[in-house]
C-alpha positions in Angstrom: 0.0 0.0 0.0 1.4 3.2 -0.8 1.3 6.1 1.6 -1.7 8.4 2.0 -0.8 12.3 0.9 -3.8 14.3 2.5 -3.8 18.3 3.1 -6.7 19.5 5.7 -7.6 23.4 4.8 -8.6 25.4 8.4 -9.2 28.6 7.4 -12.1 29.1 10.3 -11.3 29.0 14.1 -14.3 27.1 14.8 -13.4 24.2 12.5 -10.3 23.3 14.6 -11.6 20.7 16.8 -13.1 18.8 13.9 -10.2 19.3 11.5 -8.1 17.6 14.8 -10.2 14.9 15.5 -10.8 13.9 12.0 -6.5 14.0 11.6 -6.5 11.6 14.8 -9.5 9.0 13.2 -7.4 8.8 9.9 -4.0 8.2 11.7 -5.7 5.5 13.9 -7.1 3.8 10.7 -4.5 4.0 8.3 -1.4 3.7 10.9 0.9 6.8 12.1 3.2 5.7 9.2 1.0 5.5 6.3 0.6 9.1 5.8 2.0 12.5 5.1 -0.6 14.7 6.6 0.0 18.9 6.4 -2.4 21.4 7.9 -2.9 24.8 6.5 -4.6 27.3 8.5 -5.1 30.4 6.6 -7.9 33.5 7.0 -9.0 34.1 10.4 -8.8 30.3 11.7 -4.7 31.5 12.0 -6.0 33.8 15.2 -5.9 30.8 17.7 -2.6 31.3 17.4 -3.0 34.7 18.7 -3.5 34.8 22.2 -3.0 32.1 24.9 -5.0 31.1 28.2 -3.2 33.2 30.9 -3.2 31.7 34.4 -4.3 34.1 36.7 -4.7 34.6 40.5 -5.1 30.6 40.7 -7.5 30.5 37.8 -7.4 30.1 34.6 -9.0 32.8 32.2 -8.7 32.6 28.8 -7.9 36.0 26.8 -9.4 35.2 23.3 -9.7 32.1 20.6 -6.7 30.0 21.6 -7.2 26.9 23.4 -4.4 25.6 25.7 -6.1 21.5 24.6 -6.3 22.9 21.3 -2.3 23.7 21.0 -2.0 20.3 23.2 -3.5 18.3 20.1 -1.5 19.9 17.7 2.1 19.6 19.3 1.0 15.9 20.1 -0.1 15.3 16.6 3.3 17.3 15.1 5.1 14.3 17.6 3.1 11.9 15.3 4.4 13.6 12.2 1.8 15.8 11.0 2.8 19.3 9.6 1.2 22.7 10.6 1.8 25.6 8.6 0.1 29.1 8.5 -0.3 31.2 5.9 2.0 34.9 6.2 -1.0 36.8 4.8 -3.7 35.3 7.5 -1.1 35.9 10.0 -0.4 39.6 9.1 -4.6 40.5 8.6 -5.1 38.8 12.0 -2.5 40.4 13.9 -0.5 37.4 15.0 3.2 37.9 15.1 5.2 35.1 13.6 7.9 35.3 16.6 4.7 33.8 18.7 3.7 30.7 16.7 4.4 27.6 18.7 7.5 25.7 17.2 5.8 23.1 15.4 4.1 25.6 13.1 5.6 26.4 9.8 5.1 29.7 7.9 4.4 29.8 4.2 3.8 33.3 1.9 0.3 32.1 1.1 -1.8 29.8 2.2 -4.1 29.1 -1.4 -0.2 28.5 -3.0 0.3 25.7 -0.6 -2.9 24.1 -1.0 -2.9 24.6 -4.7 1.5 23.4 -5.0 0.1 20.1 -2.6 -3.4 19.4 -4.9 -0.4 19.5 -7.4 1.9 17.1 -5.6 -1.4 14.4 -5.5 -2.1 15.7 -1.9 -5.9 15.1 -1.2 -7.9 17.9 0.1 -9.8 17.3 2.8 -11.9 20.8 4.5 -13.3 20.0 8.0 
């Protein structure tokens, strides 16, 4: 069996969860090492990387979209080999500086280029 190529498009902050759990289903059905999985977050789904959950006076209180299980599931899933990369546009319009983006996230010029160079490289698209 040759090796799955699949790209999943995020380009809306609410699509994260689903975009991660369907990434998790496919890896547990086809094996960790069957496939060559990228993410590209582009538009405003790139502003969970924007802000983090502070911990506060004991509490935690979360200061906009970013989700400390959310990051959790991607730097786990980057240990399994998947690739996360946002687009340099998305990130300038939504105010994210690129000095901020957790390690495991790659930055590309645009985000349509690196869906449309992977659709190219037989990557199937897949938009939670």
């Amino acid at each position: 069996m040759s090796r799955f190529k699949v790209l999943f498009h995020v380009n809306e902050s609410d699509k994260w969860q689903r975009a991660l759990v369907s990434i998790t289903n496919f890896l547990n059905d086809v094996g960790q090492g069957n496939a060559d999985i990228e993410v590209v977050a582009n538009s405003e789904a790139v502003s969970v990387f924007r802000n983090r959950c502070l911990l506060t006076g004991g509490g935690g209180q979360c200061c906009g979209t970013a989700s400390g299980s959310l990051m959790d599931q991607m730097k786990k899933l980057s240990e399994m080999g998947v690739s996360f990369v946002a687009c340099r546009n998305a990130l300038k319009a939504q105010y994210v500086d690129e000095e901020s983006l957790p390690n495991f996230v790659a930055v590309v010029a645009s985000g349509i280029t690196e869906i449309a160079r992977k659709q190219t490289e037989g990557y199937a698209y897949i938009k939670p």
